[in-house]
N, CA, C and O atoms as a DFTB+ gen file, in Angstrom:
464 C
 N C O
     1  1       0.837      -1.175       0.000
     2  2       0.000       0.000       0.000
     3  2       0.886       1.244       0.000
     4  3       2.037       1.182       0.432
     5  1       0.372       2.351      -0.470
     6  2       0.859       3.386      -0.870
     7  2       0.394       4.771      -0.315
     8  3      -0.800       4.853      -0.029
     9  1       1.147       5.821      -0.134
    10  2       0.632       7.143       0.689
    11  2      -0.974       6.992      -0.643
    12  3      -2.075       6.710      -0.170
    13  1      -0.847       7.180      -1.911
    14  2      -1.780       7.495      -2.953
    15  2      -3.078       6.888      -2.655
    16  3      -4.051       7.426      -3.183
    17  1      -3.311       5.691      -1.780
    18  2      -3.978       4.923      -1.758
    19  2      -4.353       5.419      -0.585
    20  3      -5.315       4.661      -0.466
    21  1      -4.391       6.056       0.373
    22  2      -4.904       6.634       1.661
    23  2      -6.290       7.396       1.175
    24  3      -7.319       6.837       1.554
    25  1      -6.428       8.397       0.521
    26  2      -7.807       9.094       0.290
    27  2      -8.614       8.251       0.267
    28  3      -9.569       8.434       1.022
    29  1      -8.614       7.270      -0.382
    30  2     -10.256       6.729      -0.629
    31  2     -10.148       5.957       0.486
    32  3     -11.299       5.799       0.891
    33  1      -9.468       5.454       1.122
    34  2      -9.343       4.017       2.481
    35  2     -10.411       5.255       3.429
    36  3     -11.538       4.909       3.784
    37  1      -9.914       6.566       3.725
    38  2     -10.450       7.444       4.496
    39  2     -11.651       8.525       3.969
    40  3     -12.266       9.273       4.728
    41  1     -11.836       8.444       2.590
    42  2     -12.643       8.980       2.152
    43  2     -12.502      10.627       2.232
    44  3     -13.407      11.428       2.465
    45  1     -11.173      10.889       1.986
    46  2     -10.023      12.262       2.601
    47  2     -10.562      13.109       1.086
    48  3     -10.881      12.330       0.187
    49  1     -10.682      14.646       0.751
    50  2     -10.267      15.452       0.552
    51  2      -8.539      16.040      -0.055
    52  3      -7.690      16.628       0.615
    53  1      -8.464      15.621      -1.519
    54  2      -7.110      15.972      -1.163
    55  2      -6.402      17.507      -1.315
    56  3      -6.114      17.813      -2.472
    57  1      -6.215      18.109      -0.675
    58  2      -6.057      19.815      -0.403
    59  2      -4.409      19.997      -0.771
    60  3      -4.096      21.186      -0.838
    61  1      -3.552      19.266      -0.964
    62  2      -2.053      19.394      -1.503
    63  2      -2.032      18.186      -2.570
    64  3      -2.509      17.283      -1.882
    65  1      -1.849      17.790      -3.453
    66  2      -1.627      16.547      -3.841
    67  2      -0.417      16.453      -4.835
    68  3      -0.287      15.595      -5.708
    69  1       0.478      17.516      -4.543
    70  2       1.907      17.110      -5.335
    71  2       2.593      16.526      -4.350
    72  3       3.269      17.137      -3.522
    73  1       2.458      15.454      -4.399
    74  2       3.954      14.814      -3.289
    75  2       4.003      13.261      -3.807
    76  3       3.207      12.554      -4.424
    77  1       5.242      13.074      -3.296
    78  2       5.840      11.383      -3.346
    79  2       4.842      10.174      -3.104
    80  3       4.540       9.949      -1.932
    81  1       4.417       9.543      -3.888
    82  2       3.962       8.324      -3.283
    83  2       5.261       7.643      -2.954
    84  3       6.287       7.423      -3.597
    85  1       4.793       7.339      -1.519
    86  2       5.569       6.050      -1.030
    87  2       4.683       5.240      -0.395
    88  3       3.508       5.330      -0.041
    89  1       5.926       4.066      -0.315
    90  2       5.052       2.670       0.529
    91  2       4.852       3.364       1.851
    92  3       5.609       4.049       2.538
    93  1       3.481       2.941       2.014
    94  2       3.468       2.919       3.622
    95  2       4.351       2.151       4.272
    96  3       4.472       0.960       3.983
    97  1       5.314       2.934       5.547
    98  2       6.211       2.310       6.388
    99  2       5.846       2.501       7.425
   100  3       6.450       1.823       8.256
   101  1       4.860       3.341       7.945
   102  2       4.661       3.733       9.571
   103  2       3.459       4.808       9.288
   104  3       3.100       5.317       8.226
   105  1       2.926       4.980      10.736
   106  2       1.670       5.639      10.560
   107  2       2.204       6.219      12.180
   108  3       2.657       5.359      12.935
   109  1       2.141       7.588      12.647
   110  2       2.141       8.333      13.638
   111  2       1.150       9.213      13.985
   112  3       1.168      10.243      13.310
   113  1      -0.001       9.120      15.100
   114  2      -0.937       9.908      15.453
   115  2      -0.461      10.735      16.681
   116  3       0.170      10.191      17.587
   117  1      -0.796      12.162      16.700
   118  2      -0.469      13.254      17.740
   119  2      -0.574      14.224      17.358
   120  3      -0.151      14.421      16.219
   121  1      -0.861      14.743      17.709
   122  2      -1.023      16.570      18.406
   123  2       0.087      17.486      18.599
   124  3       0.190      18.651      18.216
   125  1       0.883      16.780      19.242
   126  2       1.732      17.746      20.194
   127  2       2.990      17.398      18.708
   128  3       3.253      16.283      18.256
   129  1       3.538      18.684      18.256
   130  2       4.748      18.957      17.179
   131  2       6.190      18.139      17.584
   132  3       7.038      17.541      16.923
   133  1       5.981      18.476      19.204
   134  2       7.763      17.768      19.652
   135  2       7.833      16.550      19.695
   136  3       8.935      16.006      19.640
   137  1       6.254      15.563      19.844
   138  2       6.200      14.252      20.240
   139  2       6.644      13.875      18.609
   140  3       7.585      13.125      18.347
   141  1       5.930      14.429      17.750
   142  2       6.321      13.695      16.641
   143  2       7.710      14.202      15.453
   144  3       8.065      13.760      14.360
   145  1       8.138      15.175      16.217
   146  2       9.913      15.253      15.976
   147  2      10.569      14.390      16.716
   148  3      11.696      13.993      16.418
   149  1       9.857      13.981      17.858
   150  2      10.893      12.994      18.167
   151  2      10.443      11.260      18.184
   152  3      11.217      10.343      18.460
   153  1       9.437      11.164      17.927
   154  2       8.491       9.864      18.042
   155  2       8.616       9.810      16.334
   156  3       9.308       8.907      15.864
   157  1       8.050      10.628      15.548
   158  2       7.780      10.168      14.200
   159  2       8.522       9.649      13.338
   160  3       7.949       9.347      12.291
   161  1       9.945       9.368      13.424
   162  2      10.607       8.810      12.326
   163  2      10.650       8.070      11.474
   164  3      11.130       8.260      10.356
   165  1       9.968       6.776      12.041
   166  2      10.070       5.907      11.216
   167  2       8.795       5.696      10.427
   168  3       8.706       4.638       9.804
   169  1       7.465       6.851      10.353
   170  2       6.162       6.842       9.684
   171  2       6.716       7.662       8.411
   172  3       7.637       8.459       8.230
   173  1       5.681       7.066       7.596
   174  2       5.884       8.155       6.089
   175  2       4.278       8.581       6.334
   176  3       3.786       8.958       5.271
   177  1       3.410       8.618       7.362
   178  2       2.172       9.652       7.018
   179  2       2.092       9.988       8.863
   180  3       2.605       9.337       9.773
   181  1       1.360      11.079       8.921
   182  2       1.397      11.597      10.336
   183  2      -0.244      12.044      10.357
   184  3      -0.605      12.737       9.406
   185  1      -1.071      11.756      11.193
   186  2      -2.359      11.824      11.768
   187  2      -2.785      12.909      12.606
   188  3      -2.656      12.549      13.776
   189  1      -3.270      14.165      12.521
   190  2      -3.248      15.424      13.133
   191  2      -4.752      16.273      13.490
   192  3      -5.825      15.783      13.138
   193  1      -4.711      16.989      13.889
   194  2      -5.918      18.144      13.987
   195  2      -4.939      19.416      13.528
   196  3      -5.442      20.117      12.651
   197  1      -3.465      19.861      14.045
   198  2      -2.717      20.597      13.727
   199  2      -2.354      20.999      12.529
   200  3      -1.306      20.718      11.948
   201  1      -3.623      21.964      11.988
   202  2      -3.649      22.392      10.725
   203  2      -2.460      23.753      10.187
   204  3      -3.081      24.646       9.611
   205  1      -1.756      23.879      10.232
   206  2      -0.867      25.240      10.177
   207  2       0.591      24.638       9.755
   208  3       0.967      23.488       9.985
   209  1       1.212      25.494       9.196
   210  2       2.438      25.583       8.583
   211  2       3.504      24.922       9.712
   212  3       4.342      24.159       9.232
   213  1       3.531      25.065      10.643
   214  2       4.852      24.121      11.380
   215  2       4.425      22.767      11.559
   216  3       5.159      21.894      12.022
   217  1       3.467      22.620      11.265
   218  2       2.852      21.090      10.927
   219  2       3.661      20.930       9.869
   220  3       4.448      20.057      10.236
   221  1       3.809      21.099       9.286
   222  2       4.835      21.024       7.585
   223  2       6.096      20.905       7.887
   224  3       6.750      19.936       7.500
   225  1       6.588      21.840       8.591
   226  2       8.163      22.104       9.211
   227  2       8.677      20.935       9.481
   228  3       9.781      20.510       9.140
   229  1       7.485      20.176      10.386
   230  2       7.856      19.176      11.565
   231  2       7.707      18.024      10.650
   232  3       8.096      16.980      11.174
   233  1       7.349      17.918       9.677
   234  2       6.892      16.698       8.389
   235  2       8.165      16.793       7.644
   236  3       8.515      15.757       7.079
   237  1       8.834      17.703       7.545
   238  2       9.767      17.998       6.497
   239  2      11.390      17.340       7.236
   240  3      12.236      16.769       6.548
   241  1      11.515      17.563       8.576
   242  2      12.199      17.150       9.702
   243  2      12.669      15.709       9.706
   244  3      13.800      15.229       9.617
   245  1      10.827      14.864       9.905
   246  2      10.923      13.625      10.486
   247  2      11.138      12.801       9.064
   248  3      11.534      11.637       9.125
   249  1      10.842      13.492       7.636
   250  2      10.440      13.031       6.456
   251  2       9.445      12.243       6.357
   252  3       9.469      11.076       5.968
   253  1       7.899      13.303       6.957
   254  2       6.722      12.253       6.506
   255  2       6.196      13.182       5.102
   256  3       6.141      14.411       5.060
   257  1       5.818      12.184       3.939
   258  2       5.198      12.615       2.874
   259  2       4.067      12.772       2.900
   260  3       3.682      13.563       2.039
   261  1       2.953      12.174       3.814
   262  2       1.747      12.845       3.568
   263  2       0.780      13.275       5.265
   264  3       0.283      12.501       6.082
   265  1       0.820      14.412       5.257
   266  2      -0.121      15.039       6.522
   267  2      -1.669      14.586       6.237
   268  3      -2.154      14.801       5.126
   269  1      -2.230      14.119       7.001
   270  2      -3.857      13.716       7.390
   271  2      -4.685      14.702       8.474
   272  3      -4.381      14.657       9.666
   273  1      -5.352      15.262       8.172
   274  2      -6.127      16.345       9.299
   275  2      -7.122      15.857       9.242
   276  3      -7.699      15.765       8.158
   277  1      -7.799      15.250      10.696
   278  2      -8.788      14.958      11.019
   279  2      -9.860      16.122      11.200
   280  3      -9.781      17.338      11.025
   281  1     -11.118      15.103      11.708
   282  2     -12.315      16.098      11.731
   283  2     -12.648      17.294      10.871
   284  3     -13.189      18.252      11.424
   285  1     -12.419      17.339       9.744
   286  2     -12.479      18.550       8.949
   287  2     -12.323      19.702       9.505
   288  3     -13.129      20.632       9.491
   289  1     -11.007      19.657      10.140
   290  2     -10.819      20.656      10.344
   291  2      -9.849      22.056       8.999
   292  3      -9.045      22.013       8.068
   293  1     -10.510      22.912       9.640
   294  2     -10.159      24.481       8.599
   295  2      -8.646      24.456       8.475
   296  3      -7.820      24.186       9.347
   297  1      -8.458      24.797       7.198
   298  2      -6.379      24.664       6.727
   299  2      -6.665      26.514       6.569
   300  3      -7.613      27.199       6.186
   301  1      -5.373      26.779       7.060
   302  2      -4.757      28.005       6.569
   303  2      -4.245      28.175       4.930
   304  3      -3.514      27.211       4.703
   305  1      -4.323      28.772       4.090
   306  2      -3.531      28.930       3.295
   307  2      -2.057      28.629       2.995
   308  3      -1.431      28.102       2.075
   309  1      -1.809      29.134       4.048
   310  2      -0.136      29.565       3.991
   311  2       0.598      27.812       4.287
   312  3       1.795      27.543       4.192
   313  1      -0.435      26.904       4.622
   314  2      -0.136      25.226       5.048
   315  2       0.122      24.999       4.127
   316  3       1.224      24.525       3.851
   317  1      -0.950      25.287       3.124
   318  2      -0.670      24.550       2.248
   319  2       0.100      24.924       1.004
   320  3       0.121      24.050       0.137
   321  1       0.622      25.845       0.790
   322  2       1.386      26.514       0.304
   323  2       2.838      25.870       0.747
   324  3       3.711      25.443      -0.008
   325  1       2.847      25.932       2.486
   326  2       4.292      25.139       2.838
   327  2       4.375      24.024       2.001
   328  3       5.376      23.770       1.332
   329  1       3.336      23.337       2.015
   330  2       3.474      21.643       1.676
   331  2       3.971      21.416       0.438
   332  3       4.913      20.676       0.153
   333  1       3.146      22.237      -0.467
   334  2       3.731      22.243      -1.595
   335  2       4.967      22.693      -2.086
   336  3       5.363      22.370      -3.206
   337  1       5.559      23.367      -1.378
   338  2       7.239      24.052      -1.581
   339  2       7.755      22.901      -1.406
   340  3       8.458      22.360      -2.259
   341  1       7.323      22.125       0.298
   342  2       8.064      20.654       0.288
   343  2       7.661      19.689      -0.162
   344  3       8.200      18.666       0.262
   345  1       6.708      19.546      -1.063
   346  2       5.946      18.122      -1.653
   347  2       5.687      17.408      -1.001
   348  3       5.876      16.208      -1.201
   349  1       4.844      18.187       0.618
   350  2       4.588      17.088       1.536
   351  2       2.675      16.964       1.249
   352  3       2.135      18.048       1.466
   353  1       1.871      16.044       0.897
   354  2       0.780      16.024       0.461
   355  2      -0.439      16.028       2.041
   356  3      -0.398      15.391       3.094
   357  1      -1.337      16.987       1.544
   358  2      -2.219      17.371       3.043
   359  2      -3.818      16.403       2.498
   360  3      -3.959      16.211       1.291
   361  1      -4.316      16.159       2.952
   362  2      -5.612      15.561       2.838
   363  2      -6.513      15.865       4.238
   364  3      -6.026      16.171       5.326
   365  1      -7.981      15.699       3.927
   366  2      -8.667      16.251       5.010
   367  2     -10.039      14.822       5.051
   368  3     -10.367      14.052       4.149
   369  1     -10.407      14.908       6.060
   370  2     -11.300      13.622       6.203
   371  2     -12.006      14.440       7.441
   372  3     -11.515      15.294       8.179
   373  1     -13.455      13.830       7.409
   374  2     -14.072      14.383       8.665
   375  2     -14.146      12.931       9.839
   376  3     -14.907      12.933      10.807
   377  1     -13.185      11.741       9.499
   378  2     -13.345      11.105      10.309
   379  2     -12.404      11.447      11.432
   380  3     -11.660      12.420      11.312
   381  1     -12.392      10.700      12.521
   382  2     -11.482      11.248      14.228
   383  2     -10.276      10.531      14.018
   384  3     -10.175       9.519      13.324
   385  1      -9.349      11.105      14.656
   386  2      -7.993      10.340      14.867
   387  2      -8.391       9.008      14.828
   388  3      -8.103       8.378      13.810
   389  1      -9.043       8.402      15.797
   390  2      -8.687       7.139      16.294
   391  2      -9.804       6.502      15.330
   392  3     -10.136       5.391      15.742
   393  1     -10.440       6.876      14.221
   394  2     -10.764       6.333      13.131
   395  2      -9.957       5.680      11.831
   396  3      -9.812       4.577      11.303
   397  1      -9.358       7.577      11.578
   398  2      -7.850       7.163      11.098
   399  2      -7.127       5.870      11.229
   400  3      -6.957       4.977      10.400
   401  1      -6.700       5.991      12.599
   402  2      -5.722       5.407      13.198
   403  2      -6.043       3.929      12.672
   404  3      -5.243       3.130      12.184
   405  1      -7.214       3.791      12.860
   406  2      -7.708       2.134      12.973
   407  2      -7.736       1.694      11.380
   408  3      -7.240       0.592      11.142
   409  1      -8.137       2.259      10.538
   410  2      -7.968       2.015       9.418
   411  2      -7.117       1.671       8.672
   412  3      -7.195       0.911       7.706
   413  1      -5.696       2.574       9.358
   414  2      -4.600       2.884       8.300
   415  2      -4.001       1.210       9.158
   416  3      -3.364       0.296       8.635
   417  1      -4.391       1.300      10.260
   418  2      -3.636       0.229      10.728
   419  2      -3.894      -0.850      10.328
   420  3      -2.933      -1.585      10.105
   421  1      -5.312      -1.388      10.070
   422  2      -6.246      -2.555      10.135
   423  2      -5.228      -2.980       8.022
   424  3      -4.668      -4.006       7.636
   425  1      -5.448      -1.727       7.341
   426  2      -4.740      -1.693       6.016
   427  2      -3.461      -2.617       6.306
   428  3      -3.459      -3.788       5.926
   429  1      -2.291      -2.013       7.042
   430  2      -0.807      -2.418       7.459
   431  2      -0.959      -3.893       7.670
   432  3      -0.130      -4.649       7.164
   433  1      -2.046      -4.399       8.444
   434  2      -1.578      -5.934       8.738
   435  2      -2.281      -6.972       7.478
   436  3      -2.569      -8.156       7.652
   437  1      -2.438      -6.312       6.382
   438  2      -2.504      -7.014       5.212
   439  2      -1.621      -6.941       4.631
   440  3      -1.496      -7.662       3.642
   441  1      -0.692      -6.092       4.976
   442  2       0.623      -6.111       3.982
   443  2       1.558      -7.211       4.527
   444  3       1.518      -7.618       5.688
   445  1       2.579      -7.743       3.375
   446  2       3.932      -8.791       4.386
   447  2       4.771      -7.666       4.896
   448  3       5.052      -6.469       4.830
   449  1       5.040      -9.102       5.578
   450  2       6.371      -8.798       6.938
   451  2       7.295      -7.950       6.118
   452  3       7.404      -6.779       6.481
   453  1       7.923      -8.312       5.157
   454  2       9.099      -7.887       4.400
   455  2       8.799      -6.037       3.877
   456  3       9.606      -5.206       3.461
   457  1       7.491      -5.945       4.100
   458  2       6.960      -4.153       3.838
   459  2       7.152      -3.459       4.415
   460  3       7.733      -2.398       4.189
   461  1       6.543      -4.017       5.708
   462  2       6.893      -3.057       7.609
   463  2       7.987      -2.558       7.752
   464  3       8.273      -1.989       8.806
């Protein structure tokens, strides 16, 4: 499975869509910017409400390619503008984190061992 393949699994909005498909390697849900500079490394998509431009910063850091904003929540302009300078791809879904979460995960354990 592939970042490309996330919209429809979540039924997402896609609000940036120049960026990298990659394999899904990891999936990171949080809030807080420092947990996932220092927690997020090894995800290529990150799970958020944190709609704003250092959301991007902090994506660009850990190298996740695609940001997920839950609950439909409202994007700034200027986000998505970051994203696209870094080809990090934003999508919007009105489902909850821990909807997200369960999905992207429930996806992962269909993939082989040799993907993870």
């Amino acid at each position: 499975m592939t970042t490309r393949n996330i919209p429809e699994l979540i039924h997402a909005e896609i609000l940036q869509g120049d960026f990298e498909d990659v394999e899904l390697t990891g999936v990171y849900t949080s809030d807080l910017l420092s947990d996932v500079l220092a927690n997020g490394r090894d995800a290529s998509v990150l799970i958020t409400i944190q709609a704003h431009k250092n959301t991007v910063a902090v994506a660009t850091v850990v190298d996740i390619s695609l940001i997920i904003l839950c609950n439909n929540r409202p994007v700034i302009d200027d986000m998505i503008d970051a994203a696209a300078q870094a080809r990090i791809g934003v999508i919007r879904t009105s489902l909850s984190q821990f909807e997200v979460s369960g999905r992207l995960w429930q996806a992962m354990q269909t993939l082989p061992a040799e993907r993870l």
